[in-house]
N, C-alpha and C positions, 0 to 999 in steps of 0.2 A: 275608156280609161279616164279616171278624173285627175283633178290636178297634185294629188298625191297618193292616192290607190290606185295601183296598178293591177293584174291582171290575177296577183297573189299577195296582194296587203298591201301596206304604204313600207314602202324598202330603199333602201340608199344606205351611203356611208353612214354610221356611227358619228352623232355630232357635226354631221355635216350637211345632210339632208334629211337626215331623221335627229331630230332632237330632242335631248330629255325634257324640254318644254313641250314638244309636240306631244308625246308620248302620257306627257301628265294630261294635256289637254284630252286626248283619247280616252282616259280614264276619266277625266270629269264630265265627258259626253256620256259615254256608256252605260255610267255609272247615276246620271239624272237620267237618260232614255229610257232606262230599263226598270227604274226605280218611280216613273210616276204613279202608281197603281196600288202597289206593294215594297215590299226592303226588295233591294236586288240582290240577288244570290250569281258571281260572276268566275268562274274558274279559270288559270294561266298556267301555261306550261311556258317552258324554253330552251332552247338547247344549249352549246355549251361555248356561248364566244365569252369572251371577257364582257364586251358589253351587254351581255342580255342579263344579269345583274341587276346590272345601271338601270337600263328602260322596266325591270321589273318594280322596282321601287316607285319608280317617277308612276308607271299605271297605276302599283297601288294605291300610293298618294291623293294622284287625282281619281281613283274609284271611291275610295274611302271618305273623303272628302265631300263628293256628291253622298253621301251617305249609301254606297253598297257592300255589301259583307264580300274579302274576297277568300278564294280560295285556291292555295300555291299548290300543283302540281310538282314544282322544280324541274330538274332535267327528265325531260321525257319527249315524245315524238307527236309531231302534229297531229295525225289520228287520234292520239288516246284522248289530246283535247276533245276531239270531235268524240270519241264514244261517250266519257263521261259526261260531257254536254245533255244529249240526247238520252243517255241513260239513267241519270240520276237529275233531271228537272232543272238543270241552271237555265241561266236569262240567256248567258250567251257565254260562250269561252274564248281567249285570249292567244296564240300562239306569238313568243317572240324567237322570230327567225328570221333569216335572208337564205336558208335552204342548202344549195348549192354556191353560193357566196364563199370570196369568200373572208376568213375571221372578222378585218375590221369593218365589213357591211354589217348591216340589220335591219329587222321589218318586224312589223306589226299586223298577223295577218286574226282578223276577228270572224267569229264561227255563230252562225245563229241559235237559236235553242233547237232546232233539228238538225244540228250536225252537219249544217252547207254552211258556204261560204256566205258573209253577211252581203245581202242586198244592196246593189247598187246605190237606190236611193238614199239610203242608212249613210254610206261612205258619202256620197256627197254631201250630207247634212254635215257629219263629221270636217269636213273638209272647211265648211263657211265656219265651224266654230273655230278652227285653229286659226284662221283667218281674220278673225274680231279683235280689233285692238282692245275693245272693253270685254269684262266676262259678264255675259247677262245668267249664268246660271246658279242659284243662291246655294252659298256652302251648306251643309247638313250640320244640326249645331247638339251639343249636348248627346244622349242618348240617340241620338240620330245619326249619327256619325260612325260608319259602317266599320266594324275590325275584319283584321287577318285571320286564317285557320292554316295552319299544315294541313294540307289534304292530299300527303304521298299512296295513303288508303286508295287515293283514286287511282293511280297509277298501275296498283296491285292489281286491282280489278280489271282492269285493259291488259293484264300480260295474263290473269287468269282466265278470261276471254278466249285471246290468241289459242290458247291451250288447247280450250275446250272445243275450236275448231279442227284440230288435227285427227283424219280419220285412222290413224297407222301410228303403231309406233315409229322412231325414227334408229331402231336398236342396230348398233352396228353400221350406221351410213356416215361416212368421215363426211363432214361438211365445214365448208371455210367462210368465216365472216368477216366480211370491210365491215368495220362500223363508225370509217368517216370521221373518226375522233368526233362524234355527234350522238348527238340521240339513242341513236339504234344501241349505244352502250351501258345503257340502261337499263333494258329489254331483251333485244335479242339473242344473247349467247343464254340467259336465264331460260326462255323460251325450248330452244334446241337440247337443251340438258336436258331440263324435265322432262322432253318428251325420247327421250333416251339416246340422241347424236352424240356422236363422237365429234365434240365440235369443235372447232380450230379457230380462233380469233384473231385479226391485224387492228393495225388503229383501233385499239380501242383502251386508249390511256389519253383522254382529253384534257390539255393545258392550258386551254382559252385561246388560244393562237394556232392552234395545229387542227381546228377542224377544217375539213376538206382537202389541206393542203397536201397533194401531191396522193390523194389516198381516196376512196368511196367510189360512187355511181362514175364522177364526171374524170378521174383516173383510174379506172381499171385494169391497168396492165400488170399492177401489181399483185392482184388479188390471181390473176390468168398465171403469172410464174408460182405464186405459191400453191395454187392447185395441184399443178404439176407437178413440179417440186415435191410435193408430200403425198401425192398417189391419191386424192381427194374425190369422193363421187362427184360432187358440184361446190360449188362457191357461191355466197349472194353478196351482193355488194351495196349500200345504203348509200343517200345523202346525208347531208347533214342536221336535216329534220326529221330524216326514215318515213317520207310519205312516198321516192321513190326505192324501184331497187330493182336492177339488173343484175343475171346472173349467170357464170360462167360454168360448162359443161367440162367433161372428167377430162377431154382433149386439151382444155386450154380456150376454148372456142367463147366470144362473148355471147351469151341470150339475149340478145335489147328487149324491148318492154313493143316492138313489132313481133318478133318470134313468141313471146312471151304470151301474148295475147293470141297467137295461132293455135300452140299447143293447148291454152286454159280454154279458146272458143271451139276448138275441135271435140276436147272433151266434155264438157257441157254441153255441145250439143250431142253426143252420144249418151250422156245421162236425162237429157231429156231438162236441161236446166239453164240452159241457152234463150235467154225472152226474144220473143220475134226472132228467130233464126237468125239473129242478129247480133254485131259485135260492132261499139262505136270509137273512130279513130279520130287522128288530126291529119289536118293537109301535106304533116309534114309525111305521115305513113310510108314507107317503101311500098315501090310498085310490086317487086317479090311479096308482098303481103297479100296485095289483093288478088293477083292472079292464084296463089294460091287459097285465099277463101272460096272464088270461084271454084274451085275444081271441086273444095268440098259442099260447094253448094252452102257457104252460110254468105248471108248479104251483111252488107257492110253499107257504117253511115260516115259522114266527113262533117269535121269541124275546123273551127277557128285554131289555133295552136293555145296550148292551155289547159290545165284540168278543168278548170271553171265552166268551159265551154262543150267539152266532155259529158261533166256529170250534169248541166245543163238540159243537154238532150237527154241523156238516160233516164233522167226524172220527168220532162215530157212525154218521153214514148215508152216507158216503163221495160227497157233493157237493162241487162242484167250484167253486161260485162261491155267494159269499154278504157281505153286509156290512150297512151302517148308512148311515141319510140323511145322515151327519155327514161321510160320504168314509171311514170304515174300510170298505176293500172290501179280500176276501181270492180270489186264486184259491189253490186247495189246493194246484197243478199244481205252481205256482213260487215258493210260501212259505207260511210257516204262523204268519204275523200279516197284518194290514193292512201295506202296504206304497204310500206315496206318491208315490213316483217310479214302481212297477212298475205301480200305476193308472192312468199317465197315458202310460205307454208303451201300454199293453191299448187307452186309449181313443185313442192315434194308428194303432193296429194297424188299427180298426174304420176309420177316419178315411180311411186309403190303402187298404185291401182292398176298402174298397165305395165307394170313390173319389165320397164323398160332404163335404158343410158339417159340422160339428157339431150345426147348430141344425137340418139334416135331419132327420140319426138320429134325434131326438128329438120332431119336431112331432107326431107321433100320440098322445103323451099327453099328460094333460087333467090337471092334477099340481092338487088339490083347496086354498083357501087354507088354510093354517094358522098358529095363531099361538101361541107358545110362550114364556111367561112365568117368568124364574126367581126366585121370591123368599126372600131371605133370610129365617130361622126359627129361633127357639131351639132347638128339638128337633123333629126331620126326622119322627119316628118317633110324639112324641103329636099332632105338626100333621097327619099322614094318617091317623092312627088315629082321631082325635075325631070324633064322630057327628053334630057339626052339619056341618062339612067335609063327611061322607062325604054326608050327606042334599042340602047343595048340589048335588054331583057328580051323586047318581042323579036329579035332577031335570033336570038339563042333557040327561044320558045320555038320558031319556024323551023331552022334549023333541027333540031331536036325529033319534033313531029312528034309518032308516036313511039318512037324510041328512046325517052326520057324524057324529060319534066326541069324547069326551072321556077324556083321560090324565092324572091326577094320580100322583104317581110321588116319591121320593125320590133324590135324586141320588146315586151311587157315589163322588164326590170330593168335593163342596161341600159346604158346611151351608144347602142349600136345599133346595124343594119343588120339582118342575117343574111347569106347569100348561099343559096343551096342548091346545086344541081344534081341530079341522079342521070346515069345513062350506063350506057353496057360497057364500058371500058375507065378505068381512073382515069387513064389520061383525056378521055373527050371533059370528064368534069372536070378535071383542072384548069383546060384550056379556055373554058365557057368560065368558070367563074371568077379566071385571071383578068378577060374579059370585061367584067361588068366591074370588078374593082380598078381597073385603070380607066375608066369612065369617070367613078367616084373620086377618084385621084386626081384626072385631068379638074374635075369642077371642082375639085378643094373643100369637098366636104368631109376628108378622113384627117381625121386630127393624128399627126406622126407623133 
């Protein structure tokens, strides 16, 4: 991670650590980078906080500036950046979000012209211009000097897409949408109608302040009462960008994006669409995941925690399906990020093809408890580094064997630690990860 991109753009508070100076400077990078050759042609989507507004301006300013033409998405979902990208020839597309954040956060996360995340090296270029007391990059003057487009066109076309993926009608299936007062409200209840649901909508009246809050992927209790509640085949549930989405069975029961990827890797590999017999995870994966690949015999690969590192490998080893417990599931086939609405069309595909429940697909695995702790830290980097911390860790690790797992970890966006244990009982993981936070406590690395 460099000194202001992190593992999903450059993110932090509003004005605080992202600022609309930074944000112009972004654009007056981007916008000479992409532009030494040819005009740049540079697309921006955003979701719906109060301030992604604000940093929309300030990008386009400094795009425009550097002489690049841009072109406004407005509210819509991370993906669709990324398909219009890749679909229709831009230099590179723009996402402003902080995701699962939440309202007064924001980030800048940038998409190359093939629809991945932009290259490392790029962001640290980025990084030394924000850095420069002086601007060595010359404004674009006269006719050179790049304008805006409406380009909601694009948007159309990414929900016209979605559509065209759907093998079944969806006639007569009552399905419930979180859409996180984000993104996804743009998109997905339009999506589910056209393709004939009877679709049931929450959060989805966004007021600049209310995304995430207490509603989408990272609270879904409320989306599990109103399934119930209203007699519902399934629920999906969105962040606040809709590149994740987690979804609730006709029980009440959550899907996380581990079961998600069981059910989507079982069924590709019985259509014969599964690359390398293989399905790629994060370290954070439940062990009930892999014992149950095992059995069906599909191999599994581990990564870093992160889509980035995800779709990193799937693009090395050319796999087709891979994601995160968190609901970032990527099939390669049909995009090339997590996409939230295009997860939940895959898991109504499974839903009507094998003319089964939700909570069916799913009863064969044994999904291990786990419990996962974020605590705030002055410094992410001496509170996992420090030896009495790590000494905690490798005695739990012992302890544990091969009857669960312990993951202390730094976060890519927060100024926390993650502290995660899985074992066969809640209470052993409570006890274990009460553990290593009175460690961090005793050394006074949790900021109270």
């Amino acid at each position: 991670m460099g000194k202001y991109f992190g593992t999903d753009g450059f993110r932090g508070e509003a004005n605080v650590d992202l600022t609309v100076t930074d944000a112009y400077k972004v654009g007056r990078f981007l916008g000479h980078y992409y532009g030494k050759e040819h005009k740049a042609k540079i697309v921006i989507g955003k979701d719906t906080r109060r301030s992604s507004y604000m940093f929309e301006y300030s990008l386009v300013a400094g795009l425009t500036a550097s002489g690049a033409d841009v072109y406004l998405l407005h509210v819509t979902p991370t993906p669709s950046v990324s398909y219009v990208v890749r679909s229709e020839g831009f230099d590179c597309g723009i996402m402003i979000s902080a995701s699962h954040n939440p309202y007064y956060d924001n980030g800048i996360k940038v998409i190359n012209g093939n629809g991945y995340k932009l290259e490392a090296e790029i962001e640290n270029k980025i990084e030394e211009y924000i850095d420069l007391n002086e601007d060595n990059i010359p404004l674009a003057k006269r006719d050179n000097i790049g304008c805006t487009v409406d380009y909601s066109i694009g948007r159309h076309r990414y929900i016209g897409y979605l559509i065209s993926l759907a093998t079944r009608s969806f006639k007569n299936i009552k399905v419930g949408l979180d859409c996180s007062n984000g993104s996804a409200s743009t998109v997905a209840k339009g999506v589910f109608d056209t393709l004939g649901a009877k679709t049931y909508t929450i959060n989805n009246e966004p007021d600049g302040t209310n995304i995430n809050e207490n509603c989408g992927s990272t609270h879904i209790k409320n989306l599990q009462k109103y399934v119930v509640e209203n007699g519902l085949d399934v629920g999906f549930a969105y962040d606040g960008d809709a590149d994740r989405c987690l979804a609730v069975d006709e029980l009440g029961n959550i899907i996380d994006g581990d079961l998600i990827l069981y059910l989507c890797g079982k069924y590709m590999k019985e259509k014969g669409e599964l690359n390398n017999n293989t399905v790629v995870t994060t370290i954070m994966s439940n062990l009930g995941l892999y014992k149950a690949f095992d059995r069906e015999g599909i191999a599994y690969e581990k990564t870093a925690v992160g889509d980035k590192y995800v779709n990193e490998n799937m693009i090395q080893n050319s796999h087709s399906l891979g994601g995160e417990q968190s609901g970032h599931i990527i099939f390669s086939k049909h995009a090339t990020t997590g996409d939230g609405v295009l997860t939940s069309l895959k898991i109504m595909e499974v839903i009507l093809e094998k003319k089964m429940k939700l909570s069916e697909l799913v009863k064969e695995v044994k999904i291990y408890p786990q419990l996962l702790v974020n605590v705030k830290v002055k410094d992410k980097k001496e509170a996992r580094e420090d030896l009495d911390v790590q000494k905690a860790v490798e005695k739990v690790s012992a302890e544990l064997a091969s009857e669960g797992r312990i993951l202390v970890r730094e976060s890519g966006t927060e100024p926390v630690i993650r502290v995660m244990v899985e074992a066969s009982k809640d209470e052993i993981c409570k006890k274990y990860v009460d553990d290593v936070i009175e460690v961090l406590k005793r050394k006074q690395h949790i900021i109270e």
